[in-house]
PDB file as gemmi writes it, atoms N, CA and C in Angstrom:
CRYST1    1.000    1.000    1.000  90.00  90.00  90.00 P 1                      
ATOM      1  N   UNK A   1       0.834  -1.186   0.000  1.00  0.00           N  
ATOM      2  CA  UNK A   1       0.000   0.000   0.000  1.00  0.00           C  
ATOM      3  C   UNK A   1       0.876   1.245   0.000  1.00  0.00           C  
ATOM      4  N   UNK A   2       0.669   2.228  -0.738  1.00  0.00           N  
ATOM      5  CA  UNK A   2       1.585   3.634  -0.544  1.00  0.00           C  
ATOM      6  C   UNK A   2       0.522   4.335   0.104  1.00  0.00           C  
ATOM      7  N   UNK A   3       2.002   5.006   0.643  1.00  0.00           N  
ATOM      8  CA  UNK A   3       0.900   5.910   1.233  1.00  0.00           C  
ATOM      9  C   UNK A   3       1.760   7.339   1.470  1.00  0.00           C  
ATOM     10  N   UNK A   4       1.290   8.589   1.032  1.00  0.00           N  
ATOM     11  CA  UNK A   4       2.108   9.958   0.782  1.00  0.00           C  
ATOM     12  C   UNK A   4       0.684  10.925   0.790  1.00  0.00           C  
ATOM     13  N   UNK A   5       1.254  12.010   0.315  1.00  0.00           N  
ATOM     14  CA  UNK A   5      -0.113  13.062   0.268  1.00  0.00           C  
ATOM     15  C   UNK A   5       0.477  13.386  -1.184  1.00  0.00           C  
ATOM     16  N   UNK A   6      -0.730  13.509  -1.630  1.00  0.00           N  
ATOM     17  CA  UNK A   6      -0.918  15.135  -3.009  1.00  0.00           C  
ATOM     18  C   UNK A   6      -0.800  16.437  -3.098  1.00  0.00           C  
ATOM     19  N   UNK A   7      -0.124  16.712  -3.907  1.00  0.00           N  
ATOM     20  CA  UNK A   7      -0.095  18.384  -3.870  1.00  0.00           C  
ATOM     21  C   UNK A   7      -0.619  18.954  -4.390  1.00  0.00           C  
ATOM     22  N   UNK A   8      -1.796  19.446  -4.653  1.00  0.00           N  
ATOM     23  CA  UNK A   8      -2.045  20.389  -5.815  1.00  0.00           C  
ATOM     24  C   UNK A   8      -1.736  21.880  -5.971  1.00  0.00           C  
ATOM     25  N   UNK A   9      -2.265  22.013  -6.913  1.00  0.00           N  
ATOM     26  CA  UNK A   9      -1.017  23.498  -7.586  1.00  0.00           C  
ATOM     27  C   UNK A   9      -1.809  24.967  -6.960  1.00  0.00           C  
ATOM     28  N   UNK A  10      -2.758  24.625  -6.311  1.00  0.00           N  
ATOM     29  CA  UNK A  10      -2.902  25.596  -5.448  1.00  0.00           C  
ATOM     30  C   UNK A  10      -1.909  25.783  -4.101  1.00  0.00           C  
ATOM     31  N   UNK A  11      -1.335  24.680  -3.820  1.00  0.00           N  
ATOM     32  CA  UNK A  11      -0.626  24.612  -2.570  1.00  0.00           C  
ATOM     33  C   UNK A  11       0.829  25.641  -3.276  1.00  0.00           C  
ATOM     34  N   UNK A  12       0.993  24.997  -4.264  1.00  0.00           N  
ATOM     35  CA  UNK A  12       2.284  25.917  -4.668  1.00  0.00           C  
ATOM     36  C   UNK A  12       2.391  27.686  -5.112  1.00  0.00           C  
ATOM     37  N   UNK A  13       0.934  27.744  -5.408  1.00  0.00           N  
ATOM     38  CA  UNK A  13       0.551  28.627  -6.119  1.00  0.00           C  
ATOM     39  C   UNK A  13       0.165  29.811  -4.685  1.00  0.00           C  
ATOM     40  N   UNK A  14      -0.010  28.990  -3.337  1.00  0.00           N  
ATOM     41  CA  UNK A  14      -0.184  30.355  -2.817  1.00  0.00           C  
ATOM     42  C   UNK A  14       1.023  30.345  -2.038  1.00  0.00           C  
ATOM     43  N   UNK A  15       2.029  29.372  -1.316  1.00  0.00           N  
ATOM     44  CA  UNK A  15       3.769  29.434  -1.620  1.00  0.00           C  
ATOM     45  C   UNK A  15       3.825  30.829  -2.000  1.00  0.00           C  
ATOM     46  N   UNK A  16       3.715  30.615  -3.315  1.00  0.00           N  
ATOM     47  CA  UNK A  16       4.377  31.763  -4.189  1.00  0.00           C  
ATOM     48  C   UNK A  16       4.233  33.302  -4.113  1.00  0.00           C  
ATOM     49  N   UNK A  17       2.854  32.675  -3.966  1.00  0.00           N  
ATOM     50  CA  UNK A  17       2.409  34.432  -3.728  1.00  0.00           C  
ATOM     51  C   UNK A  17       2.468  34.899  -2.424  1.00  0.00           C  
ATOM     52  N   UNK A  18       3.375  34.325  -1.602  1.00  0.00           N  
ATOM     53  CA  UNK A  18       3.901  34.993  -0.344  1.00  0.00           C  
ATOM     54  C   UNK A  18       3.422  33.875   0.791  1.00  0.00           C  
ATOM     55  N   UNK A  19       2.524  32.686   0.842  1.00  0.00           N  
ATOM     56  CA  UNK A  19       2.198  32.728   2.202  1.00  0.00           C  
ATOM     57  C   UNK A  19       3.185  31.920   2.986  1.00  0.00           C  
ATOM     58  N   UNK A  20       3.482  32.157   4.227  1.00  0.00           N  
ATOM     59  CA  UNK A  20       4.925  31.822   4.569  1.00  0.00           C  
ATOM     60  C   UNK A  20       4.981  30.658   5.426  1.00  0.00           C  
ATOM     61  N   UNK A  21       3.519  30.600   5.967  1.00  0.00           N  
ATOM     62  CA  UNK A  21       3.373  29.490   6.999  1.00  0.00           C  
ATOM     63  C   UNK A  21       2.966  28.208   6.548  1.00  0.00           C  
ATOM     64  N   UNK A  22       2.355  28.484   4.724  1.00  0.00           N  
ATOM     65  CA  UNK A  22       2.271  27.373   4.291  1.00  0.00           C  
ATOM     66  C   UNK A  22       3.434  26.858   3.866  1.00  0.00           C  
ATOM     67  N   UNK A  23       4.595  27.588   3.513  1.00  0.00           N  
ATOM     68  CA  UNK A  23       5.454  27.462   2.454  1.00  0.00           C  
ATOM     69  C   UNK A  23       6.315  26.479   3.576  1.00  0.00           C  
ATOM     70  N   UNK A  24       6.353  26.458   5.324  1.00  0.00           N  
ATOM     71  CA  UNK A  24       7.151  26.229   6.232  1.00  0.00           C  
ATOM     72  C   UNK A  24       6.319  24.885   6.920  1.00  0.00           C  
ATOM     73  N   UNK A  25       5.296  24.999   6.478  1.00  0.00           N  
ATOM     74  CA  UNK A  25       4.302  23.396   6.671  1.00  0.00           C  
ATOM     75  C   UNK A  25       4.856  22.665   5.216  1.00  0.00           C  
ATOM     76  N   UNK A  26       5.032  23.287   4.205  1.00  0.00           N  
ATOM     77  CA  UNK A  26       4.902  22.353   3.367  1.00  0.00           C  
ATOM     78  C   UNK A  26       6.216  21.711   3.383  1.00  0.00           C  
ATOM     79  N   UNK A  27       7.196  22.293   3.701  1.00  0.00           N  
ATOM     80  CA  UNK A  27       8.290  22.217   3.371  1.00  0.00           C  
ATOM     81  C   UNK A  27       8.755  20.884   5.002  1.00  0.00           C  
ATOM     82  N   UNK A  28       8.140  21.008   6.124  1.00  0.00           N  
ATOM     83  CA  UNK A  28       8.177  20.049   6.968  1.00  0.00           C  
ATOM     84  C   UNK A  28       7.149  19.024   6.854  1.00  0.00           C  
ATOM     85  N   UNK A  29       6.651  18.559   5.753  1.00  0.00           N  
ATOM     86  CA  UNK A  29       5.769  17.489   5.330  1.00  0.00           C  
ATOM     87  C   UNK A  29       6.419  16.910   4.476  1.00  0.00           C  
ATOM     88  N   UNK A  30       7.011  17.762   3.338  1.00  0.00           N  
ATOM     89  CA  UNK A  30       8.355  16.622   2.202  1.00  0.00           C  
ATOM     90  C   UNK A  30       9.132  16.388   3.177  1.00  0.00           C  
ATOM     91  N   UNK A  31       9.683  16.637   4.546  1.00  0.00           N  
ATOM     92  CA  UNK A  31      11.105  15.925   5.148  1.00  0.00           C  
ATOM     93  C   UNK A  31      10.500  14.575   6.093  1.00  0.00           C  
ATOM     94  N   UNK A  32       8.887  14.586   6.216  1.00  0.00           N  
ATOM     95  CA  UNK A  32       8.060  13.777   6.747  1.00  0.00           C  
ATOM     96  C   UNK A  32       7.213  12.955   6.053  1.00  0.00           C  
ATOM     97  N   UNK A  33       7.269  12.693   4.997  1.00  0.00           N  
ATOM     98  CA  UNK A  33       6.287  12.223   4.211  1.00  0.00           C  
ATOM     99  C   UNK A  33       6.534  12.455   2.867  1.00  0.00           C  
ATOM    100  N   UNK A  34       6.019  11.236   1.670  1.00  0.00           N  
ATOM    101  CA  UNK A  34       6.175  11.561   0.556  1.00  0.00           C  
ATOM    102  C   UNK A  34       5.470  12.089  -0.033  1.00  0.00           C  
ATOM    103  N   UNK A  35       5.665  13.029  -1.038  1.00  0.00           N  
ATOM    104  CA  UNK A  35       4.559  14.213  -1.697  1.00  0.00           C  
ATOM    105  C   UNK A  35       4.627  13.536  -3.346  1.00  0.00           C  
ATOM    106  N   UNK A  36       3.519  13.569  -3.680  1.00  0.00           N  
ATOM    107  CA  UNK A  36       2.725  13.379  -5.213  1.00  0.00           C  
ATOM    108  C   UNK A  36       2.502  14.784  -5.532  1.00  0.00           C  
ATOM    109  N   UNK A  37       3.191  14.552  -6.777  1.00  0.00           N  
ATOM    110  CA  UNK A  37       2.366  15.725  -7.935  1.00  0.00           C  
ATOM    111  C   UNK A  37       2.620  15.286  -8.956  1.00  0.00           C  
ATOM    112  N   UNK A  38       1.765  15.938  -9.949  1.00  0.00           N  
ATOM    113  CA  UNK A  38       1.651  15.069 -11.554  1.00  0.00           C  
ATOM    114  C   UNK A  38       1.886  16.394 -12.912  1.00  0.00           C  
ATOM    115  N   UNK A  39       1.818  15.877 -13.676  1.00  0.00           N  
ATOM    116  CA  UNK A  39       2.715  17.191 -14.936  1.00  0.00           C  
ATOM    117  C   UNK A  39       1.173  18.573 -15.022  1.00  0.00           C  
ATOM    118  N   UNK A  40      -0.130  17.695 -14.460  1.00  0.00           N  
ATOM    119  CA  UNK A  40      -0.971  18.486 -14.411  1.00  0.00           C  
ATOM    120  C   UNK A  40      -1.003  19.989 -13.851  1.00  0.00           C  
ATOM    121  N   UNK A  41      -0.472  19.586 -12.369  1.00  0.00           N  
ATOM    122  CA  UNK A  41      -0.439  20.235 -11.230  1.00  0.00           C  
ATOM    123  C   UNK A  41       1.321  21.228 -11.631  1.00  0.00           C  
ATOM    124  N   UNK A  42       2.084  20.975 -12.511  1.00  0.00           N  
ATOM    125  CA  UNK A  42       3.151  21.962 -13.043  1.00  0.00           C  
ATOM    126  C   UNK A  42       2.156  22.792 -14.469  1.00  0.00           C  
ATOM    127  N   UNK A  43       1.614  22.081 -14.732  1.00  0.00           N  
ATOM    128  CA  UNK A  43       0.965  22.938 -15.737  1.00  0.00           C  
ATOM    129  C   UNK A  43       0.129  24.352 -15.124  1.00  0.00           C  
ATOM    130  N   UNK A  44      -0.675  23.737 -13.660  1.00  0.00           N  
ATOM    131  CA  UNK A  44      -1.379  24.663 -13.864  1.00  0.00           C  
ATOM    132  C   UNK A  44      -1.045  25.839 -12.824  1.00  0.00           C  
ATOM    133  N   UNK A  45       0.228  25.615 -12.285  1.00  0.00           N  
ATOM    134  CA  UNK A  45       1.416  26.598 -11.324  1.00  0.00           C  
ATOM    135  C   UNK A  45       2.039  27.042 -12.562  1.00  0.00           C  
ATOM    136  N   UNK A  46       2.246  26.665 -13.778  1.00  0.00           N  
ATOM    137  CA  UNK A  46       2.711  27.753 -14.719  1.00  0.00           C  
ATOM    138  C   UNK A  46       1.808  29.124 -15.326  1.00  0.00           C  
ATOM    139  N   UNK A  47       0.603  28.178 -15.513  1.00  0.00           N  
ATOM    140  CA  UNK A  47      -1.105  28.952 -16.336  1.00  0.00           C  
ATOM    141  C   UNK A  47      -1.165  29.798 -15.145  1.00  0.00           C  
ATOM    142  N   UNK A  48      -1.010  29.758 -13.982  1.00  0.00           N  
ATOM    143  CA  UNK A  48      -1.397  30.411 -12.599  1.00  0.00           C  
ATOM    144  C   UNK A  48      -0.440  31.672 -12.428  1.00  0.00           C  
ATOM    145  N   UNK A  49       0.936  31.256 -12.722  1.00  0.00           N  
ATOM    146  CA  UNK A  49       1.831  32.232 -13.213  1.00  0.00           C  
ATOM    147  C   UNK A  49       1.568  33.263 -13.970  1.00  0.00           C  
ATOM    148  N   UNK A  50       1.130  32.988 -15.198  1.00  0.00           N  
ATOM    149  CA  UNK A  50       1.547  33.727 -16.338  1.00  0.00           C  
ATOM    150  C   UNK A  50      -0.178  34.208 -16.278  1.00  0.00           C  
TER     151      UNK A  50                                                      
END                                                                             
């Protein structure tokens, strides 16, 4: 059985746009756990970008 969490590109997407306490949860969940994301979830942190 695996077992990790998902990321979706909102998680990265508000990261970015400054929020700091997510960016410091997220970042102590990859050193705790394995994180999924798929070419979807880069697609739509780029479209979210631009």
């Amino acid at each position: 059985m695996m077992s990790g969490v998902f990321v979706d590109s909102n998680v990265f997407l508000k990261i970015l746009e400054g929020d700091h306490n997510l960016k410091y949860y997220f970042i102590n969940l990859c050193e705790s756990d394995v994180v999924y994301r798929n070419p979807a979830v880069y697609s739509e942190v780029v479209y979210g970008l631009v």
